[in-house]
C-alpha positions as a Markdown table, in Angstrom:
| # | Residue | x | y | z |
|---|---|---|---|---|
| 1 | Unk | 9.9 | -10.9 | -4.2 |
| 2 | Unk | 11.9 | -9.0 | -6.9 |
| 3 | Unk | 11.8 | -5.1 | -6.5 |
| 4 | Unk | 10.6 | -2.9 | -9.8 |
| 5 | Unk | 11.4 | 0.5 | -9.9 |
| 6 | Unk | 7.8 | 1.7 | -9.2 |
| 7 | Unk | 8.1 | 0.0 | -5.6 |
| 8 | Unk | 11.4 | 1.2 | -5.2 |
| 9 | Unk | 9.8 | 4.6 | -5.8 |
| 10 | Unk | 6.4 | 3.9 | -4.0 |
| 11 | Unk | 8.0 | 2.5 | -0.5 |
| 12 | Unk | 10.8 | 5.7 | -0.8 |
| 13 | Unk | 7.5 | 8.0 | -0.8 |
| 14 | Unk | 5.9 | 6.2 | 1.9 |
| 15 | Unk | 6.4 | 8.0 | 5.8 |
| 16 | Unk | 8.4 | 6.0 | 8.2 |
| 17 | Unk | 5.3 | 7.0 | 10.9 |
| 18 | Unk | 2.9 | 5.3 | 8.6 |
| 19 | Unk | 5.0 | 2.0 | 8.9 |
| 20 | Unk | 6.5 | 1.7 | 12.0 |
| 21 | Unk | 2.9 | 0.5 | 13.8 |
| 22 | Unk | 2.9 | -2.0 | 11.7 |
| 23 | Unk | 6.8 | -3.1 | 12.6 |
| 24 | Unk | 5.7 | -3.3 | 16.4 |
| 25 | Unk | 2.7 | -5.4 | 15.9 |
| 26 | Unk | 4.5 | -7.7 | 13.8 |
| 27 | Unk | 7.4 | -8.3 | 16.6 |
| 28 | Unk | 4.7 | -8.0 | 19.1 |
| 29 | Unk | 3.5 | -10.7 | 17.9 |
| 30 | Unk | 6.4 | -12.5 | 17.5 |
| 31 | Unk | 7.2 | -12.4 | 21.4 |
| 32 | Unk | 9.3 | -9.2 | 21.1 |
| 33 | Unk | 9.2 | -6.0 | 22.5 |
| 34 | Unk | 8.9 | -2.3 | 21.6 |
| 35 | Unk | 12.6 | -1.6 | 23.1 |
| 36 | Unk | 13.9 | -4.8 | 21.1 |
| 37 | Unk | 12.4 | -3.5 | 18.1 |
| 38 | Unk | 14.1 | -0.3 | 18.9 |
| 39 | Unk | 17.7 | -1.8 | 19.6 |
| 40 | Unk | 17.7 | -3.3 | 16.2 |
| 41 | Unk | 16.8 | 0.4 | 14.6 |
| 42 | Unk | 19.8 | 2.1 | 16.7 |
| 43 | Unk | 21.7 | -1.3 | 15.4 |
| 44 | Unk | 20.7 | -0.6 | 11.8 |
| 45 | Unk | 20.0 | 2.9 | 11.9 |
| 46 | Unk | 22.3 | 4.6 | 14.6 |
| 47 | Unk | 19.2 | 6.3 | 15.4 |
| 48 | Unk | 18.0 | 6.7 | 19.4 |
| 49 | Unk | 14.7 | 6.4 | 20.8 |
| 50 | Unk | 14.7 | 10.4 | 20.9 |
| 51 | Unk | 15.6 | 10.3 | 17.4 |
| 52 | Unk | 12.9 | 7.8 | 16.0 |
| 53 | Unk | 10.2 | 9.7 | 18.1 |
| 54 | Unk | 11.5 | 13.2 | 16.4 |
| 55 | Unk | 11.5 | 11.2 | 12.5 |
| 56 | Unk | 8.0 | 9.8 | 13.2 |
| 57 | Unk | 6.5 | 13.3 | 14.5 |
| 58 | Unk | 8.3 | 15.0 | 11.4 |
| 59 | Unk | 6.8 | 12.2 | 9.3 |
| 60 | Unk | 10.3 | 12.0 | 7.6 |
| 61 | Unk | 9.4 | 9.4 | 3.9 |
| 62 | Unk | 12.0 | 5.9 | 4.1 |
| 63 | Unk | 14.1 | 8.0 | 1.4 |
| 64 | Unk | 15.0 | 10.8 | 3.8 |
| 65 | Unk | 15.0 | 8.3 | 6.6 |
| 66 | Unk | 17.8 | 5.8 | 5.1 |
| 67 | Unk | 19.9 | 9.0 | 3.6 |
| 68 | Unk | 20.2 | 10.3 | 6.6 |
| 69 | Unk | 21.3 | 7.3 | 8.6 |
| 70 | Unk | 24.8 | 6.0 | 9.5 |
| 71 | Unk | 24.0 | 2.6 | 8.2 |
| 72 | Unk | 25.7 | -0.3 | 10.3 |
| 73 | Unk | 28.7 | -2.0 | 8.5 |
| 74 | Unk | 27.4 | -5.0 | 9.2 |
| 75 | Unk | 23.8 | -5.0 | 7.8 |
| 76 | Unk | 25.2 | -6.7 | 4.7 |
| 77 | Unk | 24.7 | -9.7 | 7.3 |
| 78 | Unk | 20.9 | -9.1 | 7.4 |
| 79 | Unk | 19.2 | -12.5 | 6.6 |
| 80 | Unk | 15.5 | -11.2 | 6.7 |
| 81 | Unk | 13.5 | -9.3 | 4.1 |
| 82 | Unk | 10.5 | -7.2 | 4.4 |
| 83 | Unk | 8.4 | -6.3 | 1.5 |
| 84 | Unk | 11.4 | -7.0 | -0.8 |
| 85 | Unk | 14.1 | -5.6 | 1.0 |
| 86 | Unk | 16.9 | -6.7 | 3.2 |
């Protein structure tokens, strides 16, 4: 799926809180678990469980969310996409 601007736009606006139920049923029902799904977050992310529950009760949007995150310096090796995006 190519990316326009308008999604680029629409997904930054959207709230990670509104998303993330839908991340844990989708590993869920891939076998995985709610801490897996968590240690690829931290991975990504360098956020902690603490942290994610704080960004999903402040209903931070994915803009805010990905700004302020240490991004891995490996996620460039990130095979799988989601809506789009790698």
């Amino acid at each position: 799926m190519k990316t326009t601007h308008k999604h680029d736009e629409r997904i930054a606006k959207m709230t990670f809180a509104s998303v993330y139920p839908h991340y844990l049923t989708k590993v869920e029902k891939k076998g995985r678990t709610k801490e897996e799904l968590h240690q690829v977050i931290e991975w990504l992310t360098n956020y902690d469980g603490d942290m994610l529950k704080n960004l999903i009760k402040e209903k931070v949007t994915f803009e805010q969310f990905f700004q302020d995150a240490t991004l891995n310096k490996n996620a460039h090796l990130i095979t799988g996409v989601i809506c789009g995006y790698r």
